[in-house]
N, C-alpha and C positions, 0 to 999 in steps of 0.2 A: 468602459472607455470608448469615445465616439470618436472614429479615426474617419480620416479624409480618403476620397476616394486615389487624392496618389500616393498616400503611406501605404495603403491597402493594394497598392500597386505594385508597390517595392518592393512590399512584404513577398507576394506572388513570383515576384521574376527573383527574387534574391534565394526563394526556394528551388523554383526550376533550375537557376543555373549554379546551387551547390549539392544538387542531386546529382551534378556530375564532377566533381570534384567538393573537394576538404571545402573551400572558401570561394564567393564569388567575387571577380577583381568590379575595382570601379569602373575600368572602362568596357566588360564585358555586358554590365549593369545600364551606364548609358546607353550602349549599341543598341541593348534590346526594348529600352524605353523611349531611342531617339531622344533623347536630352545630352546637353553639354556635360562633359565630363564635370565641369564644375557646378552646375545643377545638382548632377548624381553624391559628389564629395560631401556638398550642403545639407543634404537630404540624410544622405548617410550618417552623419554626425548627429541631426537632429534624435533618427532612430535609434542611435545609442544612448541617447542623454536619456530617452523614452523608454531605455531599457527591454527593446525590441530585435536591436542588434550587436553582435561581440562585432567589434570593427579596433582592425586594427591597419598604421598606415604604412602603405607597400605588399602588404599582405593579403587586403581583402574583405568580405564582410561573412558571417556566417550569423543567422538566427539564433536568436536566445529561445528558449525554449514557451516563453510567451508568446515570441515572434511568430514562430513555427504554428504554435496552435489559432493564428490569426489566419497565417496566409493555407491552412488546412481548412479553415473554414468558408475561405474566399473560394478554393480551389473545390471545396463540394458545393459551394452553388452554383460555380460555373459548369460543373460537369453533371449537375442533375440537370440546369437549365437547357443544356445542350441535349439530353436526353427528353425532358421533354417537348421540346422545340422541334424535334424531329418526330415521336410517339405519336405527341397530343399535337399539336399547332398544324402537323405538313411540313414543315421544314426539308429540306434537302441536308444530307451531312457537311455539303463544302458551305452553307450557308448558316449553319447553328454556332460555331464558334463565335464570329463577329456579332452578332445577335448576344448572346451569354454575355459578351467581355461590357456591353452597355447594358447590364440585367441585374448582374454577379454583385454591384454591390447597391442596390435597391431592397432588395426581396429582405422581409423579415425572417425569422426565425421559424414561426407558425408557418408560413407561408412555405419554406423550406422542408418543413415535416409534411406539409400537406402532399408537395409535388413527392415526396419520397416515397409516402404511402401508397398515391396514383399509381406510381409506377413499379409498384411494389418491392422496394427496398431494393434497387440495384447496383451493383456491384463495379459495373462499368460503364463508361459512356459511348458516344454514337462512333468515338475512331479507337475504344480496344483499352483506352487510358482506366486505371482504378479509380473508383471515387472513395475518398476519404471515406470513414465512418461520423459518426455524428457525434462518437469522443474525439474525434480526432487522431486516429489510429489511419495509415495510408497503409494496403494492404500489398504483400510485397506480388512483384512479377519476376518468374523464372523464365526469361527472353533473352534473345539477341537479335542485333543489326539481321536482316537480311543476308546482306554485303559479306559477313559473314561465316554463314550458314554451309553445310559440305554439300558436296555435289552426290546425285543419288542416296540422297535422305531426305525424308517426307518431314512435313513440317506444319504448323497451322499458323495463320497468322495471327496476331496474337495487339496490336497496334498498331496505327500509323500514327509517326509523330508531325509530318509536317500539316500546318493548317492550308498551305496555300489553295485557296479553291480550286483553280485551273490542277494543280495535283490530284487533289481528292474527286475530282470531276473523270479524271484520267482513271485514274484505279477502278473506279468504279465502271466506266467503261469496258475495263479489261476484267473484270472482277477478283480485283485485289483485295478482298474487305477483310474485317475481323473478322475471325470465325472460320473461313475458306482454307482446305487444304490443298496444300503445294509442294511440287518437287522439283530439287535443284536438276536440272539435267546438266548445264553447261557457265562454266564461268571467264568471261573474257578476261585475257591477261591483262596486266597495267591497269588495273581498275576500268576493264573492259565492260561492254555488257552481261547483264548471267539472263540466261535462259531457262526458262520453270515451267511446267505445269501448273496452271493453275485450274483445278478439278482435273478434269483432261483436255483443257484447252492448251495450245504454246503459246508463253507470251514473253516478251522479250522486253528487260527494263534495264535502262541505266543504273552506273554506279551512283548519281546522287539519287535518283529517286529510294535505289536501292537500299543508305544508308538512313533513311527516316520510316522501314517499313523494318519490325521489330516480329521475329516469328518464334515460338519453343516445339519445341521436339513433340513429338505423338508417341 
């Protein structure tokens, strides 16, 4: 089946945002594609009739199990692309995602196996995220938020979810990466700032930054 690159779109965000709940609503669906609500209802219909999506109306849309094995396979080119766009290419991390998102659905299938092998079958990308496998199996992560996390308990970081450059520019500054471990020392009330070591530096982050950096226990 030769699918366009904005079903192949849909397919993608209608996964991300029913990884956080049962069903992805239509207008959560627009938000993140910037399309008209009535774009996304279009669209969405269309992927049911295609047998891609269970869509039902007021409730939301969730992947058929076709669907799912599509936008799994969108989701490992983007996250080898970004791997090696950073590895191989020089890439910077806050620069590899928007690179990948115009990549993701070009690359063939060979071409797919080839960057895998370069990089020798990896398991995760440049910000912590899993990369599907090549059945299409997403492998699970035992994390939490940040925002989270208890005070005086050591931690690794484990993802960062948000892409915005000027963010991932910031962490990296401070050396927030994957991989890096950190201790909560201090948490501002009211969704105040928390305060951590990170290796044995102090660094002090907000509550939003906070909640898109995803760390598990040691």
């Amino acid at each position: 089946m030769v699918l366009s690159q904005a079903i192949e779109d849909y397919l993608k965000t209608i996964y991300t945002l029913q990884s956080e709940g049962d069903r992805a609503s239509t207008t959560q669906i627009a938000k993140s594609l910037e399309v008209s609500s009535a774009s996304a209802t279009n669209m969405i219909k269309r992927l049911a009739k295609m047998g891609l999506v269970d869509y039902k109306s007021y409730k939301g849309s969730r992947l058929t199990t076709s669907g799912r094995k599509i936008a799994l396979e969108i989701i490992r080119h983007h996250r080898l692309l970004e791997l090696y766009l950073l590895e191989v290419m020089g890439y910077s991390w806050d620069e590899v995602h928007d690179e990948a998102e115009k990549l993701e659905h070009h690359i063939s299938e060979r071409f797919e196996d080839k960057i895998a092998k370069l990089l020798d079958d990896p398991t995760h990308d440049p910000h912590g995220d899993p990369i599907p496998t090549k059945e299409g199996l997403m492998p699970e992560m035992d994390s939490q938020p940040l925002i989270n996390a208890e005070v005086n308990q050591q931690y690794i970081v484990s993802r960062v979810k948000d892409q915005d450059p000027e963010v991932l520019r910031y962490l990296e500054e401070i050396g927030l990466l994957p991989g890096v471990k950190i201790t909560i020392k201090e948490k501002g009330p009211f969704k105040g700032p928390i305060t951590l070591l990170v290796e044995s530096d102090q660094q002090v982050v907000g509550n939003e930054v906070a909640c898109s950096i995803f760390v598990a226990e040691l």
